[in-house]
C-alpha positions as CSV (number, residue, x, y, z in Angstrom):
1,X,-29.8,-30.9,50.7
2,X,-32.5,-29.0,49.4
3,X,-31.5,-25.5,48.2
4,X,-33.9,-22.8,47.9
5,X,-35.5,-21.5,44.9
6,X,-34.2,-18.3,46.0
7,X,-30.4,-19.1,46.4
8,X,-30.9,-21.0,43.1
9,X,-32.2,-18.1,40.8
10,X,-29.6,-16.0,42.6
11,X,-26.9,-18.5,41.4
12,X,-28.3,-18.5,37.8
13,X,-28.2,-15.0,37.4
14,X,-24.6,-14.4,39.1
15,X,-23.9,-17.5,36.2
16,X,-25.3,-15.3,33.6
17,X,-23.9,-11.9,34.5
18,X,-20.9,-13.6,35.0
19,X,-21.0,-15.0,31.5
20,X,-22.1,-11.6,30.5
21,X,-19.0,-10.3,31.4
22,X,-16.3,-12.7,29.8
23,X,-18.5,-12.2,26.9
24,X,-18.1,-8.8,26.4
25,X,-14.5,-8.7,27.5
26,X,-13.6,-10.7,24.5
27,X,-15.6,-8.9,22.3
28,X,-13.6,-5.4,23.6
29,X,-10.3,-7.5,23.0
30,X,-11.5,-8.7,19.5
31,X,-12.5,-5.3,19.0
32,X,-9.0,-4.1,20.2
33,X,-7.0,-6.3,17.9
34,X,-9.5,-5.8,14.9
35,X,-8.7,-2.0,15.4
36,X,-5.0,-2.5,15.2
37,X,-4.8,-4.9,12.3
38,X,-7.0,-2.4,10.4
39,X,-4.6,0.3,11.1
40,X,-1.5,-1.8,10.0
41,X,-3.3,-2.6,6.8
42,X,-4.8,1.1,6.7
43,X,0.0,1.6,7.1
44,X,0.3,-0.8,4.2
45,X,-2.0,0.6,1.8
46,X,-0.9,3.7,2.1
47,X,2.7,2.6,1.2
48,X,1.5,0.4,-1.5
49,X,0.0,3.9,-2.9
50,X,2.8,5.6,-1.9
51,X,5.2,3.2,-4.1
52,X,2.5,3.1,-7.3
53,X,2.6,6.9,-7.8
54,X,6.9,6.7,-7.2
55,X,6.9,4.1,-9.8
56,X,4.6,5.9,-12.0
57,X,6.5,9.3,-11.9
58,X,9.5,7.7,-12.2
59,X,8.4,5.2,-15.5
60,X,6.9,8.8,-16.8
61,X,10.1,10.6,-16.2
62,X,12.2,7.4,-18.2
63,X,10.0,7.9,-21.3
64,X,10.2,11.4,-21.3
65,X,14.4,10.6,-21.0
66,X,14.1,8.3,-23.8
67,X,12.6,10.1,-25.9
68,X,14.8,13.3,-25.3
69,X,18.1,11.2,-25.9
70,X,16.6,9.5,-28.8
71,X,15.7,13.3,-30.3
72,X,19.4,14.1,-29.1
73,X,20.4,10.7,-31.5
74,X,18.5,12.0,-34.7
75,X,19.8,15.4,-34.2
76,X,23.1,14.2,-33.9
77,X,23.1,11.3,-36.7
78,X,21.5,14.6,-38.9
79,X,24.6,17.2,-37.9
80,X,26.8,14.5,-38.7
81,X,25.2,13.8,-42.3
82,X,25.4,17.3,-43.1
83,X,29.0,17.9,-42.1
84,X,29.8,14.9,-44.0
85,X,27.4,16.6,-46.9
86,X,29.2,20.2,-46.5
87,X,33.1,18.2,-46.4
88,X,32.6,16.4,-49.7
89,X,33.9,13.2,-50.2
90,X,37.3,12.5,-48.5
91,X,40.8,12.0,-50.5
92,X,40.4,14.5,-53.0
């Protein structure tokens, strides 16, 4: 049951070609699912931004609010001091 040198380098390199091939196959599929998990993260960081600057404009726009209603307080509190000013004192 001798087999030939021949027939047995010829089976050693079908193994490694073989080999070769799974080989790179799962690399391409590793590849493949690296590529899409790198566009779902490249989704999520782009809502992430997306959701900062909303949250940014919209804490910007709340102090600029605040402070316009608390200017709209003082000017208000001060109208009403100098109506109370120009009616005098009440019951006489």
């Amino acid at each position: 049951m001798a087999v030939p040198e021949e027939e047995l380098a010829r089976l050693i390199i079908d193994v490694k070609e073989s080999l070769e091939r799974e080989i790179h196959g799962g690399f391409a599929e590793m590849h493949t699912r690296f590529d899409t998990q790198a566009a779902r993260l490249d989704r999520h960081a782009a809502m992430w931004q997306t959701g900062r600057r909303w949250s940014a404009r919209m804490d910007d726009w709340a102090e600029k609010i605040d402070a316009a209603l608390e200017a709209k307080d003082r000017e208000l509190k001060d109208l009403r001091a100098r109506l109370d000013k120009l009616e005098g004192p009440k019951g006489n």
